[in-house]
KEGUMI-362609 format. One record per atom (N, C-alpha, C): y negated, x negated, z negated. Coordinates in steps of 0.1 Angstrom, whole numbers, padded with zeros to 4 digits, always signed. Each point is the difference from the previous one (the first is absolute). Layout:
residues N
YXZ...
END
This chain:
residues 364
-0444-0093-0838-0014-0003-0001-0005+0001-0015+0005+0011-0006-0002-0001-0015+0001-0007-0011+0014-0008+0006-0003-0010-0011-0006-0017+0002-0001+0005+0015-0011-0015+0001-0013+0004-0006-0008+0012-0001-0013+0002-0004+0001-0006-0016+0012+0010-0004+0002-0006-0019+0006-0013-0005+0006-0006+0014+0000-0016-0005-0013-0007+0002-0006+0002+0013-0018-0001+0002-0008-0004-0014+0001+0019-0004-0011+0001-0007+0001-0004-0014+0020+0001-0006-0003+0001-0016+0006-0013-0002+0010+0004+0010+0010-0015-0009-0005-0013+0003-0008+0001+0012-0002-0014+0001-0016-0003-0007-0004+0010-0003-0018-0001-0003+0002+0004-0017+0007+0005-0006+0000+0003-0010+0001-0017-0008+0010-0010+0006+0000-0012-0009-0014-0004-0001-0005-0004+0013-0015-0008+0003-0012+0007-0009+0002+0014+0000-0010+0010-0009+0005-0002-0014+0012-0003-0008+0002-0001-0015-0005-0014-0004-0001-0011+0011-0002-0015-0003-0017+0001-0001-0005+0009+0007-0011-0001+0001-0011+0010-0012+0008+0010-0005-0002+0007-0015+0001-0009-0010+0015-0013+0001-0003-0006-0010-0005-0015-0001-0007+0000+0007-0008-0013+0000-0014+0007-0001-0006+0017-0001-0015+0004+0003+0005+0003-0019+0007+0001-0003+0009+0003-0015-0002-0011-0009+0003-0008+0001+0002-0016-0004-0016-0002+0000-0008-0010+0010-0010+0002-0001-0013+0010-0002+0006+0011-0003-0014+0007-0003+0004+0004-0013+0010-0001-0008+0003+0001-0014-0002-0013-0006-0003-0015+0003-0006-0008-0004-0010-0005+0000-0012+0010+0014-0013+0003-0002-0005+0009-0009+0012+0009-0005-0004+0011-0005+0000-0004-0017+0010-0012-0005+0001-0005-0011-0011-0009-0003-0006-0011+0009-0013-0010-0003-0010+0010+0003-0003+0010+0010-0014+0007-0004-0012-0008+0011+0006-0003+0007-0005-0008+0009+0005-0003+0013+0003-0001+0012-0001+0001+0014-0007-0014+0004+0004-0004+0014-0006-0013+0007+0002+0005+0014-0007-0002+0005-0004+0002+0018+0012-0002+0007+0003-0012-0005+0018-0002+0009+0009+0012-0006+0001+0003-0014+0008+0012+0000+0000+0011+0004-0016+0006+0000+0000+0010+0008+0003-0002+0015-0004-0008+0007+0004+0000+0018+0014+0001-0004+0008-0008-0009+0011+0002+0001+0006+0016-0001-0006+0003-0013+0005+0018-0001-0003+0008+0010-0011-0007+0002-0004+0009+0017+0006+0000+0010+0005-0012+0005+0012-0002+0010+0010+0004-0005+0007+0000-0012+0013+0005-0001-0001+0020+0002-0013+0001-0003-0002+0017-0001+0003+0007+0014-0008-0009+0007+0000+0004+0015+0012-0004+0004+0007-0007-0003+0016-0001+0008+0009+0011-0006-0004+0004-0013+0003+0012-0001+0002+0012+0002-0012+0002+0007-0006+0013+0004+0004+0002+0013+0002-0015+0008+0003+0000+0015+0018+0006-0002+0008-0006-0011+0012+0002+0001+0004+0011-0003-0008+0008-0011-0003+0014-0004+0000+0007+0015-0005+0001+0004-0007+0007+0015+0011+0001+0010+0003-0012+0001+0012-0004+0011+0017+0007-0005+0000-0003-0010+0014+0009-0011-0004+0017+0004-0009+0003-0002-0005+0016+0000+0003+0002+0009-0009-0003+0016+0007+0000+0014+0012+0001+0005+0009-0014-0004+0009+0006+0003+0012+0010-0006-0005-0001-0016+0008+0010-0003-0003+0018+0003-0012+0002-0002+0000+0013+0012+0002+0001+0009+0003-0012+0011+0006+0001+0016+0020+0006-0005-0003-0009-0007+0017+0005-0004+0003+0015-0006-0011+0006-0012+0004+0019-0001-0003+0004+0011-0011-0008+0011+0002+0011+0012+0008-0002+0009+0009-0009-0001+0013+0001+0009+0012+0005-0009+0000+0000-0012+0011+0003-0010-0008+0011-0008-0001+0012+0001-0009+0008-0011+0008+0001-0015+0013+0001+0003+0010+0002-0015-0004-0014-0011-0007-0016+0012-0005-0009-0012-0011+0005-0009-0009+0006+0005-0010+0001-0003+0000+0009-0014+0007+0010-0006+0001+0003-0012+0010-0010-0006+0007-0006+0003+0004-0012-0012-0011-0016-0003-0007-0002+0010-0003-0012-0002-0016+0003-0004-0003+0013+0003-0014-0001+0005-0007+0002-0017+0004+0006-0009-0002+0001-0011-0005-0016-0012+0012-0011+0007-0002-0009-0006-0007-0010+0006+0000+0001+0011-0011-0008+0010-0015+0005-0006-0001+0014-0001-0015+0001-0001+0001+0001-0017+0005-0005-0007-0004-0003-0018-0004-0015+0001+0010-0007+0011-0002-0020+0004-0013+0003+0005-0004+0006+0006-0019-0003+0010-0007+0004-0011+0007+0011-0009-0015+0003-0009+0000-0009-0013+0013-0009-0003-0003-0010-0011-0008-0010+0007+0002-0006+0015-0003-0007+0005-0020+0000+0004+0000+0013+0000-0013+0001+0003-0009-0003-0015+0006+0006-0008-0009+0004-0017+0002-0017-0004+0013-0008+0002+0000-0016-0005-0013-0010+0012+0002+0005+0010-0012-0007+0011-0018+0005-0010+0002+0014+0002-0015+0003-0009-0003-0007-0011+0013+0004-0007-0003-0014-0013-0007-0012+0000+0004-0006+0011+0003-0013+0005-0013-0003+0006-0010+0010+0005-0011-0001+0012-0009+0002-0014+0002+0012-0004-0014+0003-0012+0001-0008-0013+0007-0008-0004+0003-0005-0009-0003-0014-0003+0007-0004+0013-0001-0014+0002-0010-0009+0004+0004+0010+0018-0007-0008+0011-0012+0002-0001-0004+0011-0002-0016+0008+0003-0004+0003-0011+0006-0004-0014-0009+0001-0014-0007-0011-0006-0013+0004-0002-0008-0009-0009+0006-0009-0007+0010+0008-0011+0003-0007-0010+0019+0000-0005+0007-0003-0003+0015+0000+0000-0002+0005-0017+0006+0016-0001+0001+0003-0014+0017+0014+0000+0005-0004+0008+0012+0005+0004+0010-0005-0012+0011+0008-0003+0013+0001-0011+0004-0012+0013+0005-0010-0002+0013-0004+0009+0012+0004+0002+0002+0010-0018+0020+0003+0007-0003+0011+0005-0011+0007+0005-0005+0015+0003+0005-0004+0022-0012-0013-0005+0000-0005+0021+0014-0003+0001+0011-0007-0009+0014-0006+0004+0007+0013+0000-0001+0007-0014+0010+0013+0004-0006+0013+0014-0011-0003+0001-0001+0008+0015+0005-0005+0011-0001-0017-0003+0006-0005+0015+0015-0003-0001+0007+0004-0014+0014+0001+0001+0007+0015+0003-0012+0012-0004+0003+0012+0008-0001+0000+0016-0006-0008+0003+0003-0001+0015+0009-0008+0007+0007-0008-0006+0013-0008+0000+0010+0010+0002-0001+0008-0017+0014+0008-0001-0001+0008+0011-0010+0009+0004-0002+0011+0013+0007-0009+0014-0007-0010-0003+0011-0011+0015+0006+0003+0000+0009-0009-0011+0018+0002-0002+0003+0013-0001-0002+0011-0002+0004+0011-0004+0000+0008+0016-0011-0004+0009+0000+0005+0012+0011-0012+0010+0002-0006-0003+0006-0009+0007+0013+0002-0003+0005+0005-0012+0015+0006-0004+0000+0013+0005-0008+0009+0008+0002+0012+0001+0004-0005+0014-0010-0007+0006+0004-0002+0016+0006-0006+0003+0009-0013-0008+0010-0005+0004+0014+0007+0001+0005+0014-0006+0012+0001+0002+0001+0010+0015-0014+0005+0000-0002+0009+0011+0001-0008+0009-0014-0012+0005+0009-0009+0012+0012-0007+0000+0007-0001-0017+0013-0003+0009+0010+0008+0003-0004+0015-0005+0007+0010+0009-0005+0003+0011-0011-0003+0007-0004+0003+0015+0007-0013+0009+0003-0018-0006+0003-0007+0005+0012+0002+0000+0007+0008-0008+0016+0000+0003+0003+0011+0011-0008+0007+0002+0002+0011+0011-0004-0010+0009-0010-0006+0002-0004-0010+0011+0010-0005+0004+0010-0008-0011+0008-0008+0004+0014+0010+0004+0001+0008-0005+0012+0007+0005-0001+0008+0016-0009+0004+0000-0004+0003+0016+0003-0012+0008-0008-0009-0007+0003-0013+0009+0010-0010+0002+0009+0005-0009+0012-0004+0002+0007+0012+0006-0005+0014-0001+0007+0008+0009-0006-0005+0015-0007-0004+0004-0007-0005+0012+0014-0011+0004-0003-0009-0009+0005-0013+0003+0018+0005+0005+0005+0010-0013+0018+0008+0009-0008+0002+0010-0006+0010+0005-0003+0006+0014+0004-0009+0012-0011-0012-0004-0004-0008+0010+0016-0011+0001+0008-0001-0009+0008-0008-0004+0015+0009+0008-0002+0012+0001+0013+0007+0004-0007+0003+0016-0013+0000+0002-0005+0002+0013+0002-0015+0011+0001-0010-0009+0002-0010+0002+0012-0005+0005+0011+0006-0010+0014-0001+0009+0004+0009+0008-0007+0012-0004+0006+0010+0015-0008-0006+0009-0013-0006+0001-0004-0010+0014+0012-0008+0006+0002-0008-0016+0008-0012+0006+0019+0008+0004+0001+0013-0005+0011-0001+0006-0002+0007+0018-0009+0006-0003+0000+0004+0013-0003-0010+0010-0009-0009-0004+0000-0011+0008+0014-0009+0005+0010-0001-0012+0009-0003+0006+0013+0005+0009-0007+0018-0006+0009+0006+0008-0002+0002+0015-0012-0006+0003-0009+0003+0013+0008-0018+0006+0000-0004-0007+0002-0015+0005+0013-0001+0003+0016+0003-0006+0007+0001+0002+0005+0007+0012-0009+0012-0003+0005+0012+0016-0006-0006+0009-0015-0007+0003-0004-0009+0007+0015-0012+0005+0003-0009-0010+0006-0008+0005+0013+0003+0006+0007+0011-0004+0016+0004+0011-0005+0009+0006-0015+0006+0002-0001+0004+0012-0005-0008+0011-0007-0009-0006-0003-0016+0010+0012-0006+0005+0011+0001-0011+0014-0005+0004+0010+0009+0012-0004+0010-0004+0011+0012+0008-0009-0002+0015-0016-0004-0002-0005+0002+0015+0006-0015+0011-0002-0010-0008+0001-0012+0003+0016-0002+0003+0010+0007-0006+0010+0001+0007+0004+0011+0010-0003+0004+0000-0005+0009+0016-0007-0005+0012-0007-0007-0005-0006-0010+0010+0007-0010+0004+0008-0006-0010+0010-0012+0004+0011+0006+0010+0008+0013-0003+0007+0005+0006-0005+0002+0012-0008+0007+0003-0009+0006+0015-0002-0017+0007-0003-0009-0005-0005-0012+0006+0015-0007+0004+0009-0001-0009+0014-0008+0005+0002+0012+0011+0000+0010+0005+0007+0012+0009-0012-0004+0011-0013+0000-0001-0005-0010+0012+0004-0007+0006+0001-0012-0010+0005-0015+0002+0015+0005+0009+0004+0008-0005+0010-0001+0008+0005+0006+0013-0017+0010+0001+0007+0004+0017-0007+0015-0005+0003+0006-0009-0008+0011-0004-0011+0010+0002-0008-0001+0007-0015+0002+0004+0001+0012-0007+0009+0016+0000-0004+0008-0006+0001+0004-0011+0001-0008-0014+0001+0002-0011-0015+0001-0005-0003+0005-0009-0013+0009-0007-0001-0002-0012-0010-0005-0012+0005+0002-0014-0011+0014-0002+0009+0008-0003+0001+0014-0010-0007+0000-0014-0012+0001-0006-0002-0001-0012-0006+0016-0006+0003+0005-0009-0004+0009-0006-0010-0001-0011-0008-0007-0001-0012-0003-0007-0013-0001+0009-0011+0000-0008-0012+0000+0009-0008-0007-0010+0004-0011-0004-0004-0014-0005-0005-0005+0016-0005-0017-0009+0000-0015+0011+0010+0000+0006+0016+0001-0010+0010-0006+0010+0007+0014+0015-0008+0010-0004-0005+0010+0011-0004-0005+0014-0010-0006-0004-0011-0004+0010+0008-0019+0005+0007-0009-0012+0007-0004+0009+0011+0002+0006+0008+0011+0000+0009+0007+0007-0003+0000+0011-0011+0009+0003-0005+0003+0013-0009-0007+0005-0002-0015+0000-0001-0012+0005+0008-0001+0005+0014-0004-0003+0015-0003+0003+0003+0009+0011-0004+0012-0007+0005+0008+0015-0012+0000+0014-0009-0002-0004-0007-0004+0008-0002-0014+0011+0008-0009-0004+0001-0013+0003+0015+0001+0003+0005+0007+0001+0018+0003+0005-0003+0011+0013-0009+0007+0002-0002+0008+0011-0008-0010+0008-0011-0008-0004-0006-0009+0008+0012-0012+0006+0009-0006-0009+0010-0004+0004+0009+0004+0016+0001+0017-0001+0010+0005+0003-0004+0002+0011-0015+0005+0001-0007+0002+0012+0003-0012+0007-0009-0018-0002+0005-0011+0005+0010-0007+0003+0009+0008-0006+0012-0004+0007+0005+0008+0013+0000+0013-0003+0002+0012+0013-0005-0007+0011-0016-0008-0006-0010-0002+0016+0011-0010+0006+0007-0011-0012+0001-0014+0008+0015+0005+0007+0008+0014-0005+0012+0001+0009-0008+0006+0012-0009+0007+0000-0002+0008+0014-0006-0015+0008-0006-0008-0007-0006-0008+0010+0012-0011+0006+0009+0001-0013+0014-0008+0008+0002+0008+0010+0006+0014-0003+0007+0008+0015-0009-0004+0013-0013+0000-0004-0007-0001+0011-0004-0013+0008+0005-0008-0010+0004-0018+0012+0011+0000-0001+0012+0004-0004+0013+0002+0008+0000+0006+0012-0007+0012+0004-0001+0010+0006-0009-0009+0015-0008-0006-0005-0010-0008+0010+0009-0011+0001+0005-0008-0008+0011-0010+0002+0012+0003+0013+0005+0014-0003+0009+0004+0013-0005-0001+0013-0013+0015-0003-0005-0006+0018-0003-0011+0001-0008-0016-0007-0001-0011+0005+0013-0004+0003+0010+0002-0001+0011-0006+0003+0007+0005+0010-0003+0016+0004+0005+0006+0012-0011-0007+0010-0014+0000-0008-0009-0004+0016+0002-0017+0002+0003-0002-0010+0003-0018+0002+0015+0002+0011+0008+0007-0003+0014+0000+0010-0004+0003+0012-0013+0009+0003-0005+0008+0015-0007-0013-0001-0006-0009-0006-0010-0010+0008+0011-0011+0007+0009-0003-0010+0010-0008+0007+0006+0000+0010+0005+0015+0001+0004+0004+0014-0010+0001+0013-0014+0002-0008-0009-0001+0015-0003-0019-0001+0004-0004-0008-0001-0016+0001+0008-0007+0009+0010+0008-0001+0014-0008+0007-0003+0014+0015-0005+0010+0003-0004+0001+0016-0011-0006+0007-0010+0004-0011-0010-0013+0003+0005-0018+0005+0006-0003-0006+0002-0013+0000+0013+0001+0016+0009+0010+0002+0001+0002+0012-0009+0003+0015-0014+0008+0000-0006+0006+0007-0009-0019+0002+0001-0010-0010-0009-0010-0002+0007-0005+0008+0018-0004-0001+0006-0008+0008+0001+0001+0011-0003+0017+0006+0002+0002+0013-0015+0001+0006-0012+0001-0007-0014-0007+0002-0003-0015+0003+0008-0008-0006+0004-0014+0005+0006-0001+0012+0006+0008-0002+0010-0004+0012-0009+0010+0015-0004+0004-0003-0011+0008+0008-0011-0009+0001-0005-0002-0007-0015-0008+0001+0006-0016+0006+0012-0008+0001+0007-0009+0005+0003+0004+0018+0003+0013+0002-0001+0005+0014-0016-0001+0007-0006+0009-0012-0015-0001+0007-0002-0013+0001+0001-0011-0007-0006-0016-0002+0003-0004+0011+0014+0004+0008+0004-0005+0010-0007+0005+0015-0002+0018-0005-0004+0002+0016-0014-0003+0000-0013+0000-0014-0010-0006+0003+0001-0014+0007+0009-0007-0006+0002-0013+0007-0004+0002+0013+0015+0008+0006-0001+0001+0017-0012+0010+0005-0008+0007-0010-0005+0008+0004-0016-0016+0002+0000-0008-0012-0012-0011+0002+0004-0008+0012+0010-0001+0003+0006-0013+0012-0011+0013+0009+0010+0008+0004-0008+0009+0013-0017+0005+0001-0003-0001-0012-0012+0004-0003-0006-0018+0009+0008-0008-0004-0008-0016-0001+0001+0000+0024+0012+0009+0000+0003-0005+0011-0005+0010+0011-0006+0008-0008-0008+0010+0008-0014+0000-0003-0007-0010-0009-0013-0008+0001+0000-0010+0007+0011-0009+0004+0000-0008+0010-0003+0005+0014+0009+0012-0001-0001+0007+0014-0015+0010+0004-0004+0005-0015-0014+0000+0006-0010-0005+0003+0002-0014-0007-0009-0012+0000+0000-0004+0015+0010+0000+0002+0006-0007+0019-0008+0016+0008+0006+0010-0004-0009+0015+0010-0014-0004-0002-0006-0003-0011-0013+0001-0004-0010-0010+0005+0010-0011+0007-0005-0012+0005-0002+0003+0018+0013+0008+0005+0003+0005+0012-0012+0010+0003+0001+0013-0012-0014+0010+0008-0010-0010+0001-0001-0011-0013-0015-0007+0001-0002-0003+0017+0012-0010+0002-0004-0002+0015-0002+0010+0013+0009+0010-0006-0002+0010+0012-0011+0007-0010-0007+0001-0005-0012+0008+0002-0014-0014+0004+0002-0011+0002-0005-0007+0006-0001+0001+0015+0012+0000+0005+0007+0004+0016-0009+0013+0005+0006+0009-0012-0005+0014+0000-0022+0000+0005-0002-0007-0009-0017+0002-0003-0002-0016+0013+0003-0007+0003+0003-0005+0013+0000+0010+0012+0011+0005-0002-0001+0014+0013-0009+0008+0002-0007+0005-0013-0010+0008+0000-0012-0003+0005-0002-0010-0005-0011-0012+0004-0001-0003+0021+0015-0002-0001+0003-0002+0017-0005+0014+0009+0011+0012-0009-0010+0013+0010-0015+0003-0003-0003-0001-0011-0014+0003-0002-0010-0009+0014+0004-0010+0001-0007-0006+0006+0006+0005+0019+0014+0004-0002+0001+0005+0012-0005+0013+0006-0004+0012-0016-0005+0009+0000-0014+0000+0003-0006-0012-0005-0013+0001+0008-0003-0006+0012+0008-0008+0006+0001-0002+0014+0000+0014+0004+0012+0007-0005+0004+0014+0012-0010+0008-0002-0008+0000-0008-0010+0005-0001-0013-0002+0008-0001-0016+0001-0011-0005+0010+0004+0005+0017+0012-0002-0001+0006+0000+0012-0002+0015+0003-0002+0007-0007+0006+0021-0001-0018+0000+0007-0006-0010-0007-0016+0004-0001-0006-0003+0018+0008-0011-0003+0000-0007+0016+0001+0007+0013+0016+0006-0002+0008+0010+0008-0010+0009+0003-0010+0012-0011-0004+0005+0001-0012+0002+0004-0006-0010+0000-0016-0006+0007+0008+0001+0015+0009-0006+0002+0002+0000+0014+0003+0014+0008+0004+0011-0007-0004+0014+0003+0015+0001+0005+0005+0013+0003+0009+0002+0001+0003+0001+0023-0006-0016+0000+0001+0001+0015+0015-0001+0005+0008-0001-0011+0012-0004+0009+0013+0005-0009+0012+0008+0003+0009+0004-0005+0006-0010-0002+0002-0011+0006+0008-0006-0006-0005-0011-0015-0013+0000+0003-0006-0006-0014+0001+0011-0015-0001+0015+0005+0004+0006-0008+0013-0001-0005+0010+0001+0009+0017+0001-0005-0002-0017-0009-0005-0014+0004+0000-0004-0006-0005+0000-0016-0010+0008+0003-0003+0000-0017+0007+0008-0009+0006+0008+0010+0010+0007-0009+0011-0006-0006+0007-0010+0010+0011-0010-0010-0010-0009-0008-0012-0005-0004-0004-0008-0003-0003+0010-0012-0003+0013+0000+0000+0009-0016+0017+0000-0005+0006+0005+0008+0018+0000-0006+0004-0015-0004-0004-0013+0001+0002-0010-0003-0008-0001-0013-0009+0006-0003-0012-0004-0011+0003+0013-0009+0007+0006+0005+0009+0013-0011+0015-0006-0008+0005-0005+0009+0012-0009-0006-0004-0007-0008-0008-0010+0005-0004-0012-0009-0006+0007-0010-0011+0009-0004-0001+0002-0010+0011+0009-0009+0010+0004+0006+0014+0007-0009+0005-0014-0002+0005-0011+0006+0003-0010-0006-0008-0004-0013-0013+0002+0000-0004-0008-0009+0001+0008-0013+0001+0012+0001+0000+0010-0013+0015-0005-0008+0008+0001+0014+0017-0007-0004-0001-0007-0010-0006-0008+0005-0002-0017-0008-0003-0001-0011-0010+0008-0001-0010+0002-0015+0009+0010-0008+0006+0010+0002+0011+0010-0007+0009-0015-0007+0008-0009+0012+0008-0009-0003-0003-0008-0012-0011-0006+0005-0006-0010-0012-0001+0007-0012-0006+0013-0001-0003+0007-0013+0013+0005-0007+0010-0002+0005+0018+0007-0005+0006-0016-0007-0006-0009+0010+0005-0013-0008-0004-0007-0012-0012+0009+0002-0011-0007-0014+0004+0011-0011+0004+0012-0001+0006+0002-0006+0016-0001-0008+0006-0006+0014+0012-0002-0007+0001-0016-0006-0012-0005+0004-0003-0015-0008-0004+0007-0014-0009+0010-0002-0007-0001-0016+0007+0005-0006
END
């Protein structure tokens, strides 16, 4: 930082500040020779004064920023800096009371040129003091910074070797995994299920390891399932094949119990037959009974009809008999066969009616 303030303040402000002593030098020593001044010269002296004073100021600045970051500058430079501000100041006074702001121009001229050549020499004389100093602060600059630049330049290849030593062990450990992998995978391929890759690192190729093994137990599992689920339709394959042998055998009794069901159900075809002939020939025969009661319970209700009407004769007759009083035994003994006659007949007629109702049943 110190020697940016003293490149700042001297070296680079010290030229612009001597150009500008000797052009306030030049022209105010050939105002100072005619005795006379013009308006444009003074603005001019005036503006060159003030650019002076502004550079003056700005040099000052930063060269005390610099003894107070460097205090050991401050007794070598500080001596000649402040003889440069006080030529600089006494040649400006000259220059204001003399020139700018006097009545009349009655000034020595080699008095105004040799003042403003003492302020020259104080330049250069400050400017040789501070130039060997900044370029012994810039060579330490540069030597740190070129110690920076080794640093960074040996920090650079121990990066880059370690980078490639990381890259190499990277790549034959990528190699050493990836043939472990290859290995473990042909020992699959071939029938293998329980091969494992083993890695002693706790890298990525870690984590793809135990992928591999992870997808080789998923494997191992899927396969186990598909033998147990084989055993287990072999196993169902047997019994279907014992129960297919028991179905056959009951196919072929079956298909016996069926021939002797034919041949059975061919018997029954037959005795239904004789059993329909008889059935046909025993509706004939009730149809013929059913026609016979018909008539005999006509005969029958005929008969009934005949005693009813005989029953009320014997009845008129009984009523008769009895009006006539019981004058005579033998009219009595007659009525007595005339009741046992009228007792039979009506036992006949119950006969009859029993008869007819046995044949009307064996008609329906």
């Amino acid at each position: 930082m110190v020697d940016d303030y003293l490149l700042g303040s001297i070296i680079s402000k010290l030229p612009p500040l001597i150009e500008n002593i000797g052009q306030v030098r030049g022209i105010g020593a050939g105002v100072a020779a005619r005795r006379s001044v013009t308006v444009e010269q003074k603005l001019q002296l005036a503006t060159l004064a003030a650019l002076t004073k502004s550079v003056v100021a700005t040099a000052h600045d930063g060269l005390y920023a610099a003894f107070r970051e460097n205090q050991a500058l401050e007794s070598q430079l500080q001596p000649y800096w402040d003889k440069t501000e006080e030529a600089i100041k006494v040649f400006l006074g000259m220059l204001n009371n003399r020139i700018i702001h006097a009545e009349s121009i009655n000034m020595d001229p080699k008095d105004y040129f040799a003042a403003g050549t003492r302020v020259i020499d104080r330049s250069f004389e400050t400017y040789d003091k501070v130039a060997p100093v900044l370029d012994a602060l810039l060579q330490t600059r540069i030597h740190k910074l070129l110690k920076k630049s080794y640093l960074a330049w040996g920090a650079a290849i121990s990066v880059l070797f370690l980078v490639s030593y990381l890259f190499v062990s990277l790549f034959f450990s990528i190699q050493h995994t990836v043939s472990k992998l290859d290995q473990a995978s042909q020992c699959m391929a071939g029938g293998d299920l329980s091969v494992r890759v083993n890695l002693a690192t706790s890298d990525e190729m870690a984590t793809v390891a135990e992928s591999f093994n992870h997808m080789a137990n998923s494997f191992g599992g899927i396969i186990l399932q598909i033998k147990q689920a084989t055993e287990q339709i072999a196993s169902a394959a047997e019994e279907l094949s014992a129960t297919s042998n028991q179905m056959t055998r009951g196919v072929g009794s079956q298909t016996e119990q069926i021939f002797q069901a034919a041949a059975a159900m061919e018997e029954m075809n037959a005795t239904v037959v004789d059993v329909a002939n008889n059935a046909l020939q025993t509706a004939e025969a009730v149809s013929q009974a059913a026609e016979t009661a018909e008539e005999g319970g006509v005969v029958v209700q005929r008969a009934i009809e005949g005693m009813n009407r005989i029953s009320a004769k014997v009845h008129d007759a009984e009523k008769i008999i009895r009006t006539l009083g019981e004058s005579s035994d033998k009219i009595g003994e007659i009525v007595g066969v005339i009741e046992e006659i009228a007792d039979q007949t009506n036992l006949l007629a119950l006969n009859a009616a029993i008869e007819a109702a046995r044949f009307c049943l064996q008609g329906t």
